[in-house]
Structure formats: C-alpha cells, structure tokens
GUZA-620506 format. One record per atom (N, C-alpha, C, CB): residue number from 0; residue in one letter; atom name; x, y, z. Coordinates in steps of 0.02 Angstrom, whole numbers, plus 32768, in hexadecimal, padded with zeros to 4 digits. Each point is the difference from the previous one (the first is absolute). Glycine has a CB too. Layout:
# residues N
- NUM/A/CA/X/Y/Z
...
# end
This chain:
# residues 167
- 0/X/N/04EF/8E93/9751
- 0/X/CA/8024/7FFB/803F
- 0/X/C/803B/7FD1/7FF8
- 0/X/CB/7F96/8017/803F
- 1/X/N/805C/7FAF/7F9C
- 1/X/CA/8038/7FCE/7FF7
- 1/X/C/803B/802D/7FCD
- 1/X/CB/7FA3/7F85/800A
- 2/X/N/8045/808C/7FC5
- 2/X/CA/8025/8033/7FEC
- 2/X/C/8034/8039/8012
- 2/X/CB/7FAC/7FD9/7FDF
- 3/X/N/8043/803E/806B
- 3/X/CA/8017/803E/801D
- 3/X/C/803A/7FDA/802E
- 3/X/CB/7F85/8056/7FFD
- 4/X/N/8067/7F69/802F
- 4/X/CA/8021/7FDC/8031
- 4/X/C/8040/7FE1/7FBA
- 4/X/CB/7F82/7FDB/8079
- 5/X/N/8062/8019/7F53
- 5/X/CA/804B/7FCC/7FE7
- 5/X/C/801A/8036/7FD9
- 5/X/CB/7FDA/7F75/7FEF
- 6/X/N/8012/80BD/8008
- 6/X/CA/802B/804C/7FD8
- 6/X/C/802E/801F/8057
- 6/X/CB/7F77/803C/7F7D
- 7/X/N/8062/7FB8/80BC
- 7/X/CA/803D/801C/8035
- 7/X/C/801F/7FC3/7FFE
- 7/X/CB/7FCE/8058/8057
- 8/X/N/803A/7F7B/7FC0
- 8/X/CA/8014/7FC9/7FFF
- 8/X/C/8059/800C/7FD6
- 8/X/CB/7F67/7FC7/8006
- 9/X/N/8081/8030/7FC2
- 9/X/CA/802F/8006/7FC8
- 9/X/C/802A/8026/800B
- 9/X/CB/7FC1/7FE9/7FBD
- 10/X/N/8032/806A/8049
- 10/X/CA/8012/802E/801D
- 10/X/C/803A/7FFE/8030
- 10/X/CB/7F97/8013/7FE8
- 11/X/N/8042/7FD6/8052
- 11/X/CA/8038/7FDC/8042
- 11/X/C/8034/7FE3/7FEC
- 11/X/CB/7FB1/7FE4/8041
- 12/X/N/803D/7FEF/7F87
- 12/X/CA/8043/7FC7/7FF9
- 12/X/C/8023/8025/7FCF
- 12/X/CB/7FCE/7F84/8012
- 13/X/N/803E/80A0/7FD4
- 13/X/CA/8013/8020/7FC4
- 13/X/C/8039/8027/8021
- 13/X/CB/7F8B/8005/7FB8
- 14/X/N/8059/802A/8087
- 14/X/CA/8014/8022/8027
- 14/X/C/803A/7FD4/8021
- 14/X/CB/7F91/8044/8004
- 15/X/N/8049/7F94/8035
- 15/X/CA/8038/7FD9/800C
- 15/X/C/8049/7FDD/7FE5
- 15/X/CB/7F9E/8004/8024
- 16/X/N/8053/7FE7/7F9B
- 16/X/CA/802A/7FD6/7FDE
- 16/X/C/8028/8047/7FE7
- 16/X/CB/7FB2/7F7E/7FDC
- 17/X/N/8044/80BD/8013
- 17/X/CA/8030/801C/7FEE
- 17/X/C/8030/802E/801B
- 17/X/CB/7FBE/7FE4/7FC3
- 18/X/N/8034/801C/8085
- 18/X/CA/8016/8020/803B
- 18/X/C/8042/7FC4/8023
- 18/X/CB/7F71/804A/8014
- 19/X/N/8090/7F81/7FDB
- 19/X/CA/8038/7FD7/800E
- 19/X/C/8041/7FF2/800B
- 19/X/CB/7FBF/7FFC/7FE1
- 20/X/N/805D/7FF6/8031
- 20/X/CA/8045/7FD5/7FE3
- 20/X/C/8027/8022/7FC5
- 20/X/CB/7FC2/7F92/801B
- 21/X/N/8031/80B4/7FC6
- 21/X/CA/8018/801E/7FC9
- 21/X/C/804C/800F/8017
- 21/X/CB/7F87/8032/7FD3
- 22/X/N/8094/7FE1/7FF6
- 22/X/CA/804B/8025/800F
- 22/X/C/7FE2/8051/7FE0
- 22/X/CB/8075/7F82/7FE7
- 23/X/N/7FA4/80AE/8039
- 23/X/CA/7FD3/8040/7FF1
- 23/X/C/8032/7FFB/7FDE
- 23/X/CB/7FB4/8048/804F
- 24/X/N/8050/7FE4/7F58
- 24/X/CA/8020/802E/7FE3
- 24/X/C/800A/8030/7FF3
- 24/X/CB/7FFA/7FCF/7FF6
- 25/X/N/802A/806D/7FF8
- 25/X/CA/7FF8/804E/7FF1
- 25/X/C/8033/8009/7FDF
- 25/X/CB/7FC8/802A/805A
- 26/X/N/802D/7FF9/7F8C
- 26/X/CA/8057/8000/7FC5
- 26/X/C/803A/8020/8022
- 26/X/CB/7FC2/8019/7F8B
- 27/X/N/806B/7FB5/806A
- 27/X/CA/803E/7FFF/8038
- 27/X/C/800B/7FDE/8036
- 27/X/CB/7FFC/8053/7FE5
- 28/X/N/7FBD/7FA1/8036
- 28/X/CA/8015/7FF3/8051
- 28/X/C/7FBF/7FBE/7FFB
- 28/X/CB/8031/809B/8050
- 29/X/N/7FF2/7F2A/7FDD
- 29/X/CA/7FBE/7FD8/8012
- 29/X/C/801E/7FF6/804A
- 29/X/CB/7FCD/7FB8/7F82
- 30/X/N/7FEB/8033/80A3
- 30/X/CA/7FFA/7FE9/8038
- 30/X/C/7FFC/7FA3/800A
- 30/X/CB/7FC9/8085/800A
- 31/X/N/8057/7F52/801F
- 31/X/CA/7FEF/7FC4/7FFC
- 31/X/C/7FF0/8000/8051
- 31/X/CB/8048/7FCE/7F8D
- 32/X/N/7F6F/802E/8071
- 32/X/CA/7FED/7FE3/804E
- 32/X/C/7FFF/7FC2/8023
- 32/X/CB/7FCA/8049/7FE9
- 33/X/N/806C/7F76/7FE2
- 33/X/CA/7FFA/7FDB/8034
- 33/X/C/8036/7FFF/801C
- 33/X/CB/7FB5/7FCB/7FDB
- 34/X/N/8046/801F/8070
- 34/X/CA/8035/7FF2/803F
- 34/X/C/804F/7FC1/7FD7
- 34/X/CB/7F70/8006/807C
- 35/X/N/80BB/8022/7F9E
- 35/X/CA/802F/7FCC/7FEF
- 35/X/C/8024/7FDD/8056
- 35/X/CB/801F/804F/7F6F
- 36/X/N/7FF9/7F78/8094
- 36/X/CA/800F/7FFA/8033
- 36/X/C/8034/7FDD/7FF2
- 36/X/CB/7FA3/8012/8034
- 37/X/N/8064/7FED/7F86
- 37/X/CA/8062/7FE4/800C
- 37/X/C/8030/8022/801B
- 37/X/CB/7FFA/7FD3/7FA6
- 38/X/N/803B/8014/8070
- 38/X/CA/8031/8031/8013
- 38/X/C/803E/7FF5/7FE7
- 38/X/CB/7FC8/8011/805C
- 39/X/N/805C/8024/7F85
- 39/X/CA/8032/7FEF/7FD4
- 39/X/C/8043/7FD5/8020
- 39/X/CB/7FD2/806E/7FC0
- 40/X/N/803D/7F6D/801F
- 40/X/CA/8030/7FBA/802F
- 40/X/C/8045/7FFE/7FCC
- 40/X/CB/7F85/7F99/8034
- 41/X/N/8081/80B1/7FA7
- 41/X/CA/804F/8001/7FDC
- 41/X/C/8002/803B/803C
- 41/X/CB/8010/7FDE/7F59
- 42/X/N/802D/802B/80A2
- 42/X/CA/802C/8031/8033
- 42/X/C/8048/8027/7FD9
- 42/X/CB/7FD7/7FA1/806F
- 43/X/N/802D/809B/7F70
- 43/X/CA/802E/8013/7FFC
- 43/X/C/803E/7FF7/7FFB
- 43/X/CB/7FBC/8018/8018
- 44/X/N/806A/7FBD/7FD2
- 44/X/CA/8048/7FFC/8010
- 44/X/C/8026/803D/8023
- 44/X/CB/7FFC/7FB7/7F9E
- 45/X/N/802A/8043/808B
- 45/X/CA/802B/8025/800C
- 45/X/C/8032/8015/7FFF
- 45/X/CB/7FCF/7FEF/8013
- 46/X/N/805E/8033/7FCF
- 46/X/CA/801D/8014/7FCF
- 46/X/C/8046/800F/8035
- 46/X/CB/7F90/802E/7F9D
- 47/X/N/80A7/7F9E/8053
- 47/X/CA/8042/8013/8034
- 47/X/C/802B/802B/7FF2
- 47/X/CB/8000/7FA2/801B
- 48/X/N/7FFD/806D/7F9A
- 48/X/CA/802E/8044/7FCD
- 48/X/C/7FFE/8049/802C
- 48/X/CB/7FCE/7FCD/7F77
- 49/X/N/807C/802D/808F
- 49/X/CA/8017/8049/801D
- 49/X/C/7FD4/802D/7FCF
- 49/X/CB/808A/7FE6/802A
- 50/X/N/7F5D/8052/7FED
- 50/X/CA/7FEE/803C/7FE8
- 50/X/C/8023/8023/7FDB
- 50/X/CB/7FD0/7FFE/804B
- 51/X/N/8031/8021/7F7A
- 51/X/CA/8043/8019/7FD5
- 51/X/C/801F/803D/8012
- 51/X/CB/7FD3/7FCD/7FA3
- 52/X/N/7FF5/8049/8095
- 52/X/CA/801B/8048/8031
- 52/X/C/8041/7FF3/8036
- 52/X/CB/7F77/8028/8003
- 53/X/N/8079/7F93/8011
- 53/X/CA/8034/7FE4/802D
- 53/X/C/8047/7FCA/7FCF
- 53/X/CB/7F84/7FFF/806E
- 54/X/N/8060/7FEF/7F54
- 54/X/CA/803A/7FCE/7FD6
- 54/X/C/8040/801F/7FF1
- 54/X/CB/7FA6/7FC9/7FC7
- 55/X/N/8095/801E/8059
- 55/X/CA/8047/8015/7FE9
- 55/X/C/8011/7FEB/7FD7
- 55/X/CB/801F/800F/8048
- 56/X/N/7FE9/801D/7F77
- 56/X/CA/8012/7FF6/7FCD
- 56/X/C/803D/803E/7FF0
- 56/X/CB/7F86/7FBD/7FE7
- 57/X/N/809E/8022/802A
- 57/X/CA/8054/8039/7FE1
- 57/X/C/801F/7FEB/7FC7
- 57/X/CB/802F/8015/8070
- 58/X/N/7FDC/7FBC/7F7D
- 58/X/CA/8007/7FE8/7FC2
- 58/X/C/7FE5/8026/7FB5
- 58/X/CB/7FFB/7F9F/8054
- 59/X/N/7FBB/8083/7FB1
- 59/X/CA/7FF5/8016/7FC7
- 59/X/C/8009/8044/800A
- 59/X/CB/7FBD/7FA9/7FDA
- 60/X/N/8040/8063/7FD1
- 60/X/CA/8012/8064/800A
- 60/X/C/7FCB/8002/7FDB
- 60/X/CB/8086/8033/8001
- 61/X/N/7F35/7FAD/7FE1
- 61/X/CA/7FCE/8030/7FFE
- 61/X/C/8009/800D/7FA7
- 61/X/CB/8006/803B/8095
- 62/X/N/7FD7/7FE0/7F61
- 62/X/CA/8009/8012/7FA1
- 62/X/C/7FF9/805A/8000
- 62/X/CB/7FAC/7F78/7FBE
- 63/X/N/8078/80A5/801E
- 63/X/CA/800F/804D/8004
- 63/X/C/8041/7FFC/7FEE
- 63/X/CB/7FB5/802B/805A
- 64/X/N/805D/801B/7F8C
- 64/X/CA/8049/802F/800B
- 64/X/C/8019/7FD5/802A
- 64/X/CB/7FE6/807E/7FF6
- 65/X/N/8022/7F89/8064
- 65/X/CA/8029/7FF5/8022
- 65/X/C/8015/7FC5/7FFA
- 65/X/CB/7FDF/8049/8037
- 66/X/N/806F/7FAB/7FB4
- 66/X/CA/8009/7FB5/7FF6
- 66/X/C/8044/7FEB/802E
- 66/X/CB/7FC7/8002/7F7A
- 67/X/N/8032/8031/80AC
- 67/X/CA/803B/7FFB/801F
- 67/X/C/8019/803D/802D
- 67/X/CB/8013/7FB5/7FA2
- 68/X/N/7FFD/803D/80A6
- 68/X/CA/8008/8041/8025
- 68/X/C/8029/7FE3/803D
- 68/X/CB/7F8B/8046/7FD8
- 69/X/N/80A2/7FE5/8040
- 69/X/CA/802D/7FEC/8046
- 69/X/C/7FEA/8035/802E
- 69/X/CB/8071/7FCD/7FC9
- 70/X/N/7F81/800F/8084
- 70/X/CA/7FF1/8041/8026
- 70/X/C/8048/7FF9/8045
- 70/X/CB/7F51/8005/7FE0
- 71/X/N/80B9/8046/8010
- 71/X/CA/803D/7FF7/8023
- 71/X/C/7FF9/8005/8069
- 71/X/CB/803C/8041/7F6F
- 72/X/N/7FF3/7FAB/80AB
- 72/X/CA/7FF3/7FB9/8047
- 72/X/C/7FE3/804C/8016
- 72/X/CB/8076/7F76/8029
- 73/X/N/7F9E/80BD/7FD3
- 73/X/CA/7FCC/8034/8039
- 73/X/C/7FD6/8037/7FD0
- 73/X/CB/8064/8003/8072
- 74/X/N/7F65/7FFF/7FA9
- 74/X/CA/7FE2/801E/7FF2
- 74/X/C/7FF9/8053/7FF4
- 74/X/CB/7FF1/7F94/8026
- 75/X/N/7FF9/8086/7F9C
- 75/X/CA/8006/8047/7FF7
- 75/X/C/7FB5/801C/8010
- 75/X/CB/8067/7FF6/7FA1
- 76/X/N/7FB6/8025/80B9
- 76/X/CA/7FCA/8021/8014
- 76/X/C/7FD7/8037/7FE7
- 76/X/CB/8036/7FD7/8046
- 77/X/N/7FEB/8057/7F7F
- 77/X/CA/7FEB/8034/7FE4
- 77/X/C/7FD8/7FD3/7FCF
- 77/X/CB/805D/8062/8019
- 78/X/N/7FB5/7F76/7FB0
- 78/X/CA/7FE4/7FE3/7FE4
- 78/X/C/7FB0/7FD7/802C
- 78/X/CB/8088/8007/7FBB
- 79/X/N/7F6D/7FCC/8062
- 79/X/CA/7FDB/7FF4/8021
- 79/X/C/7FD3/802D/8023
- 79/X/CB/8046/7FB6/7FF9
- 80/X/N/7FCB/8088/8019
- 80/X/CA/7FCE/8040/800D
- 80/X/C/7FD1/800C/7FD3
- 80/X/CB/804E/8032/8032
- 81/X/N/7FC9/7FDA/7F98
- 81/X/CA/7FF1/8014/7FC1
- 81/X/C/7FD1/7FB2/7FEB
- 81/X/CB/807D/8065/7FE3
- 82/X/N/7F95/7F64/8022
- 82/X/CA/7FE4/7FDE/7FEF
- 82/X/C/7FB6/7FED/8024
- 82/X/CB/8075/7FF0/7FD6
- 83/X/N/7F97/8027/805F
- 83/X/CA/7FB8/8000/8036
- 83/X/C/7FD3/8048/7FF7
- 83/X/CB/804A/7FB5/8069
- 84/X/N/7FE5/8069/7F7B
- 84/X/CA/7FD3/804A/7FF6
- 84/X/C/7FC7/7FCB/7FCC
- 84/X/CB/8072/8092/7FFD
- 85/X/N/7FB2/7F4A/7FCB
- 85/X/CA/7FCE/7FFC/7FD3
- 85/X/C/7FE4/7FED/8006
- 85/X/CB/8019/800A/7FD4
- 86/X/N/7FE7/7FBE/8066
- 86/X/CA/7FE7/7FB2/800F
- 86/X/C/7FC1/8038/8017
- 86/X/CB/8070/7F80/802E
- 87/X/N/7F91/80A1/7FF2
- 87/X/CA/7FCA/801E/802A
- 87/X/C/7FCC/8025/7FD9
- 87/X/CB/8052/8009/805B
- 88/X/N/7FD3/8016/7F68
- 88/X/CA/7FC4/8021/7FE0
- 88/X/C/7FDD/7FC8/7FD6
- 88/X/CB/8039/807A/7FFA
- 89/X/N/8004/7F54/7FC2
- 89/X/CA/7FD4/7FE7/7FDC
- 89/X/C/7FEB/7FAD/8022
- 89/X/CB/8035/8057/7F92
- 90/X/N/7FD9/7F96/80A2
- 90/X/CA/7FF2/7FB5/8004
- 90/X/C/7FDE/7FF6/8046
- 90/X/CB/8068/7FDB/7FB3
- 91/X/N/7F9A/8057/8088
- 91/X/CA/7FEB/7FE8/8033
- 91/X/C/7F9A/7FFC/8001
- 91/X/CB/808F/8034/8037
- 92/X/N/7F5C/7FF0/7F83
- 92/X/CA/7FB2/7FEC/8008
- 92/X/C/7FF9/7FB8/7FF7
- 92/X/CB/7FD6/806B/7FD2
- 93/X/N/8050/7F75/8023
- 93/X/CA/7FF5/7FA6/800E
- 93/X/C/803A/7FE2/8013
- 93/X/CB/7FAE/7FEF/7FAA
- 94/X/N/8085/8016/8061
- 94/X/CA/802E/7FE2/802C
- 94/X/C/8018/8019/8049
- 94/X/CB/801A/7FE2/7F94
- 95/X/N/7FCF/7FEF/808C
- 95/X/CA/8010/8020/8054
- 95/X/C/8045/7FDD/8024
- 95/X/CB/7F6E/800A/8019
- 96/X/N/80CB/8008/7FFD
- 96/X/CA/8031/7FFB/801F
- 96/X/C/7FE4/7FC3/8028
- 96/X/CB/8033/807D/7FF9
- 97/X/N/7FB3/7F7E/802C
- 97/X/CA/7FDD/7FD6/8046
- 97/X/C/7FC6/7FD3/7FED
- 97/X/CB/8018/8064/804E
- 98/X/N/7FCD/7F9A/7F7A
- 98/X/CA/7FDF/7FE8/7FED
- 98/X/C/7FEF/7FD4/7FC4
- 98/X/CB/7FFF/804A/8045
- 99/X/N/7FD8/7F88/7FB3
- 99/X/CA/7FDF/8000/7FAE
- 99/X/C/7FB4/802D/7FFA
- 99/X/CB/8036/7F74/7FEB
- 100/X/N/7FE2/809A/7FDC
- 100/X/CA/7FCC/802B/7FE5
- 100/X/C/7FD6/7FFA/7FCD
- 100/X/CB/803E/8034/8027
- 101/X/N/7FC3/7FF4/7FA1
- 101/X/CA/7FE3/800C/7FBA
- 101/X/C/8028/7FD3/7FD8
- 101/X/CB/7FDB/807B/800E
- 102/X/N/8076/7F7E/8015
- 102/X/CA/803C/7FED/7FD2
- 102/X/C/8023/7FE7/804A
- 102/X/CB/800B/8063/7F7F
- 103/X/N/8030/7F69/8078
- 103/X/CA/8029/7FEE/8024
- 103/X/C/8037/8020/802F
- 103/X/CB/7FDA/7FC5/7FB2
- 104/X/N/8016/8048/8092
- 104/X/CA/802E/801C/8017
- 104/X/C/8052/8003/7FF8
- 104/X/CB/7F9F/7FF1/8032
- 105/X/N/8082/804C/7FAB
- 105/X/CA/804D/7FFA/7FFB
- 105/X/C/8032/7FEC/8027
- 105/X/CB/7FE2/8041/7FD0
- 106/X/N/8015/7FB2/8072
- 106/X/CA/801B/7FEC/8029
- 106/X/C/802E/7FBA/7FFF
- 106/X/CB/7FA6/804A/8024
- 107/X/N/809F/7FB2/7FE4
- 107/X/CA/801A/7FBD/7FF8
- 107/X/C/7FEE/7FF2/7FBA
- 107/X/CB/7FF6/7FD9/8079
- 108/X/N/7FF1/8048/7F57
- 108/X/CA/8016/7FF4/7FB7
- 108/X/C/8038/7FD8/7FCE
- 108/X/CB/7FD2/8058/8025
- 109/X/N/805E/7FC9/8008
- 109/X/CA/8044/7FE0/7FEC
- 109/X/C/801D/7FC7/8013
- 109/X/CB/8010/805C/7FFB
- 110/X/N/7FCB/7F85/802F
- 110/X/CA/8004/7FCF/8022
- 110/X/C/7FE7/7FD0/7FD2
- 110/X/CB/7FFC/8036/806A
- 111/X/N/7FD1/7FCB/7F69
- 111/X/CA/7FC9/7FE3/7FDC
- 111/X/C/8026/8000/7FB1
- 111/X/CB/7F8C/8034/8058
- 112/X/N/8060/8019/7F8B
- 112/X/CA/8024/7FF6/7FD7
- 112/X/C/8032/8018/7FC5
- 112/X/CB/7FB6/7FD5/8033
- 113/X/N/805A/8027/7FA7
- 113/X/CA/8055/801B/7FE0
- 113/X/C/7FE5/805C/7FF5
- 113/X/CB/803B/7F6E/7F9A
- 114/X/N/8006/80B5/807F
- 114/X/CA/7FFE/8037/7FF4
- 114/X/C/7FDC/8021/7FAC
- 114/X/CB/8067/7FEA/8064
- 115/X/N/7FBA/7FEB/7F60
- 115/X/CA/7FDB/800B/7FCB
- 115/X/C/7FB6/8000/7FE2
- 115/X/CB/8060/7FE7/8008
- 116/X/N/7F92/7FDB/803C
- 116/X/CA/7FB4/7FED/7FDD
- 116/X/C/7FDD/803E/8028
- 116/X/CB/7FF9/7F65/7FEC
- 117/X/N/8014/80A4/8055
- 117/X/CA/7FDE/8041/801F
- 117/X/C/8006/803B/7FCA
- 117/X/CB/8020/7FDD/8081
- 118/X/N/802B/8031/7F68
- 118/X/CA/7FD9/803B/7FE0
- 118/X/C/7FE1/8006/7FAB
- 118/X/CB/8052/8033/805E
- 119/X/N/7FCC/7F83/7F8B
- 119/X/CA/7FCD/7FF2/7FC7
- 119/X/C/7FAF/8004/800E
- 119/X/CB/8060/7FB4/7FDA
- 120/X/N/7F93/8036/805E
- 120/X/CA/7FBA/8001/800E
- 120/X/C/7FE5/804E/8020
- 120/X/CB/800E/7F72/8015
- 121/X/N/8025/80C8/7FF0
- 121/X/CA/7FDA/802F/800E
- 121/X/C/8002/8036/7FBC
- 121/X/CB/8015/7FE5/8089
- 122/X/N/8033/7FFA/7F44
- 122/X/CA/7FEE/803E/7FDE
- 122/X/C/7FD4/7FCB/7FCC
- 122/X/CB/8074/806F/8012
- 123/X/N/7F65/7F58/7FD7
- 123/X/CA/7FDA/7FFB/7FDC
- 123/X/C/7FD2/7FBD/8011
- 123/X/CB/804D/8049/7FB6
- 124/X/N/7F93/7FD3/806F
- 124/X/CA/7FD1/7FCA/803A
- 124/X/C/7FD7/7FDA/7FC6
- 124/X/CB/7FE8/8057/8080
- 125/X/N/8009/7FB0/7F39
- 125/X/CA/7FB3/7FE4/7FE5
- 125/X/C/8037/7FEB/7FD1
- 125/X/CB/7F78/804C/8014
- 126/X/N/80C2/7FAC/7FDF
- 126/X/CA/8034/7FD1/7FDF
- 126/X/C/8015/7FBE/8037
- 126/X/CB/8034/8073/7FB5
- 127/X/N/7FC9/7FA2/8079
- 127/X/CA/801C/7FD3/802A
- 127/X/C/7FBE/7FE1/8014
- 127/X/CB/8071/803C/8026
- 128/X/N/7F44/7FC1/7FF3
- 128/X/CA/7FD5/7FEA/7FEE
- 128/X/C/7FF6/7FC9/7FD2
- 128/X/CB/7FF8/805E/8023
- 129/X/N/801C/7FB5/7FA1
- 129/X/CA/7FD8/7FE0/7FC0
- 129/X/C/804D/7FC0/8007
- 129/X/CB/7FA4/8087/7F97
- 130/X/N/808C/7F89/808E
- 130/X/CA/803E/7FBF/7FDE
- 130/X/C/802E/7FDD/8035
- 130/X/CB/8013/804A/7F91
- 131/X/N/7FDE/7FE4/80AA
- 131/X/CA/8015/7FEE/803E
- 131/X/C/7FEC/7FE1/802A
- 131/X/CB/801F/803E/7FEF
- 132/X/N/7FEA/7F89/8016
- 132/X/CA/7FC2/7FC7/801F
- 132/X/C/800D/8008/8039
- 132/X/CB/7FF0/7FA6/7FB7
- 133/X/N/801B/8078/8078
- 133/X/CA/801A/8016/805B
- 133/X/C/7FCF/8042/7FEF
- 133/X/CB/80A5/7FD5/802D
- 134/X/N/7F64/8059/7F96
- 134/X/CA/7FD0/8041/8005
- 134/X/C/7FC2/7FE0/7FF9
- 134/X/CB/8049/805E/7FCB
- 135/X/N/7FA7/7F6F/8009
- 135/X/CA/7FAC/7FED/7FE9
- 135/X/C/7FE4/7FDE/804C
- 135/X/CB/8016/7FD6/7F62
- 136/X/N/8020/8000/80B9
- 136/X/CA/7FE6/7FEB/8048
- 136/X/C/7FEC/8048/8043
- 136/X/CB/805C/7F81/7FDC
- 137/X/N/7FD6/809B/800C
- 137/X/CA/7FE4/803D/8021
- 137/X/C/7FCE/8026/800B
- 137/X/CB/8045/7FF7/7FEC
- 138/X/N/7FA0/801D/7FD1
- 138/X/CA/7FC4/8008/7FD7
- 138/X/C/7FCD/7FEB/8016
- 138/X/CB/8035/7FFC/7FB2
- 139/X/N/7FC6/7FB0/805A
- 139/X/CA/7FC8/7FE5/8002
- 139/X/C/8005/7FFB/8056
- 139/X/CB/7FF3/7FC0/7F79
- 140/X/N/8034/8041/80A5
- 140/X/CA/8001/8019/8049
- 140/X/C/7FE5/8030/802F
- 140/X/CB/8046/7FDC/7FDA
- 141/X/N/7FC2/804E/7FF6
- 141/X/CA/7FD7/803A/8014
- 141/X/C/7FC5/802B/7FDE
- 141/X/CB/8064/7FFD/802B
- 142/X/N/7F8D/7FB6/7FC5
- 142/X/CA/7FB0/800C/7FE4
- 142/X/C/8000/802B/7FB3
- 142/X/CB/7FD0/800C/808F
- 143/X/N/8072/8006/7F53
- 143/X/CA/7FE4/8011/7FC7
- 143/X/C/800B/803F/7FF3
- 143/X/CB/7FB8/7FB4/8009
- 144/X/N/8057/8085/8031
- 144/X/CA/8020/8023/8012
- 144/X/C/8043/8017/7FD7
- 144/X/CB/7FC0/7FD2/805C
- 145/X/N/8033/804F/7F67
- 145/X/CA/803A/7FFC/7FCF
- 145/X/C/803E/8044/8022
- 145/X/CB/7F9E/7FCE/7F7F
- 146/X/N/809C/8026/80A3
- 146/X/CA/8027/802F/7FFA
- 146/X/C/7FF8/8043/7FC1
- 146/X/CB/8041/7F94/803B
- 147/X/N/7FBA/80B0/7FE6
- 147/X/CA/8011/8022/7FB2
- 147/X/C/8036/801B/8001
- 147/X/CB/7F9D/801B/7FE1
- 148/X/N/8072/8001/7FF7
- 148/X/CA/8043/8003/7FC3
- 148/X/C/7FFF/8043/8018
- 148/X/CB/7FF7/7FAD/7F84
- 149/X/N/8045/806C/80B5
- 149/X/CA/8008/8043/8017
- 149/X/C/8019/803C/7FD3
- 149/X/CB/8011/7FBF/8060
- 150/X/N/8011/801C/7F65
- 150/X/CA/803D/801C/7FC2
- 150/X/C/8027/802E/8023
- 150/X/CB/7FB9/7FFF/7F94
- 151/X/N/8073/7FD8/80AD
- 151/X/CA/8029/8009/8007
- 151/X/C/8042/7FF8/7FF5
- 151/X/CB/7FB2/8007/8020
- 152/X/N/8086/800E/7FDC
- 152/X/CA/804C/8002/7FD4
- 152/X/C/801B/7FC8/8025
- 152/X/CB/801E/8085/7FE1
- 153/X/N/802B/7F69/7FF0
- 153/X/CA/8034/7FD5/8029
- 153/X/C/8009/8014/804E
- 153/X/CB/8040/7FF4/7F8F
- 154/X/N/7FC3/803E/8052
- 154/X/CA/802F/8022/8050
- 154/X/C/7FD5/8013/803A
- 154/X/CB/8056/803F/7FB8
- 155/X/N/7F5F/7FDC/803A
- 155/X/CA/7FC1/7FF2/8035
- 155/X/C/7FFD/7FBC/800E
- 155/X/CB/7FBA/8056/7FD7
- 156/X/N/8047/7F7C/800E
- 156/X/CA/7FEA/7FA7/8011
- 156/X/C/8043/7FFA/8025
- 156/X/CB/7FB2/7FC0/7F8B
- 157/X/N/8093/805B/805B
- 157/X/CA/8039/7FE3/802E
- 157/X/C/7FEE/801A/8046
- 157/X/CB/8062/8000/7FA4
- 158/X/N/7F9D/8049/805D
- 158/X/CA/7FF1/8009/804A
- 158/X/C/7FD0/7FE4/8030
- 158/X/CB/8024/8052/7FD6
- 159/X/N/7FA6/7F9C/800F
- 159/X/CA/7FC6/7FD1/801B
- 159/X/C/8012/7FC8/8018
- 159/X/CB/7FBF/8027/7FBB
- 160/X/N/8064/7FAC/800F
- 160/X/CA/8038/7FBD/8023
- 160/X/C/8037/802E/8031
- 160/X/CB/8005/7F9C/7F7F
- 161/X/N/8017/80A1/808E
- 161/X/CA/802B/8002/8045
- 161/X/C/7FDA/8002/8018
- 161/X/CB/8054/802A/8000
- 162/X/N/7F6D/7FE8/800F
- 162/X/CA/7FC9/800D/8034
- 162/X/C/7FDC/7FCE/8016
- 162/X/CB/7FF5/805C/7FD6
- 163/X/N/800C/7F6C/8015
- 163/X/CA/7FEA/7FBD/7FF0
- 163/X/C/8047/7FDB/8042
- 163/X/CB/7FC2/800F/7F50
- 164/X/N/8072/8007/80B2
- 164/X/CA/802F/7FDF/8025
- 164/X/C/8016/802B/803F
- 164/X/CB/8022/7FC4/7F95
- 165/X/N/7FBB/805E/805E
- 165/X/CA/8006/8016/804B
- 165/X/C/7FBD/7FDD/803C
- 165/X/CB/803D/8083/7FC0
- 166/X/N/7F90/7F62/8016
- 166/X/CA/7FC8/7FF5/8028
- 166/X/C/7FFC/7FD0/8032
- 166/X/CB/7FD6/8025/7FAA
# end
C-alpha cells in the first residue's frame, strides 16, 4: 500500500512539474505564455522630408539619351493627342491624372521636374532607378513598385511630355 500511495504520489509531481512555466516549441514557431506589460516608450521619429512625388527638382536631367531638349512656348496639340493616345494605352494601368496610384500622378510634372529627366525616366525607367537618386527615392516611395520599360521611341516619350503640359 505504501508502495502504491508513494508510486501515485511521484506520479502527481512528475506530472505537475512538467506541465509548467515551459516555452512550447515546434519547429519554426514557439509560443511564449508569459504576460508582458511593458509598454514601448521609443516613438518613431517623424520624418519632415518632402516626399520625392512632391520634391522640385528641375535642375537635374536624369541619366539617359535625353541630354537636352527645348519645348517650344505653345503647345503642339496634334502632338499631345497622340501623346495621350499612348499615355492611355501603355501607362494609365498605374498612373492616374487625379490621383496617386501604382506610380505618381503626371499631373504638374513639369512643375517638379526637368523636361529631360521625365523623359529619360520613361524611355529607361530601371537605368534611372539604379543612378538617379530622385528615381531611387521614388522607388522606395512607392513601395517598390518598379516603373516598366514601355520600349517606347523618342518621338512616343516626346508626345507623352506634350501631353504631360497640357495637364
């Protein structure tokens, strides 16, 4: 009988003690059940840097071909037609007139920045990426979101910039 009482006995505590205070493991994943009640007392800085969607930068032309371009004081409405024809087939699945989107709204572009770097950056968006530090801020603006490479001509990207100044 003494036998049977200190064999449950044992039992119990065996039980007990290993049912505890554990951290469960499983491969990959653990659970920690104890309560935390600190509360985190750093805070974010907040960050006063214009957005590179909103930064005026006219000064640079961007890395590409275009190293240089004059746009004359009025606008060539035939040209600019044509340039929105394209805008509409190859660019409006992520750029919205009225909006931000997938990609930065074109709107007031020119305002922002040099006619060259706009169209360095449309006819070779993953050159201007990798060296254009206004494109890499861009980049990381919109989450990563890489512009693609329409392989469109001089003369498609020019019309896109008239279409770009009419907006």
């Amino acid at each position: 009988m003494k036998i049977s009482i200190t064999s449950l006995v044992m039992v119990l505590f065996i039980l007990l003690t290993s049912c505890g205070g554990k951290e469960e493991k499983k491969e990959g994943f653990s659970v920690d059940r104890s309560k935390k009640t600190e509360k985190p007392t750093k805070v974010a800085p907040v960050s006063n840097e214009v957005p590179a969607s909103k930064r005026v930068i006219l000064e640079n032309k961007g890395v590409g071909q275009i190293k240089s371009i004059t746009l004359d004081a009025e606008i060539d409405t035939k040209m600019a037609s044509e340039g929105e024809a394209i805008f509409k087939t190859n660019c409006s699945a992520c750029h919205k007139i009225e909006k931000r989107f997938i990609g930065p709204s074109p709107k007031g572009i020119l305002e922002r920045r040099s006619p060259e770097w706009i169209m360095n950056m449309i006819l070779d968006p993953k050159l201007m990426t990798e060296e254009d530090q206004c494109a890499k801020d861009l980049l990381i603006e919109f989450n990563g979101a890489a512009m693609a490479n329409q392989n469109l001509t001089v003369e498609q990207t020019r019309s896109i910039l008239e279409y770009f100044r009419t907006l």
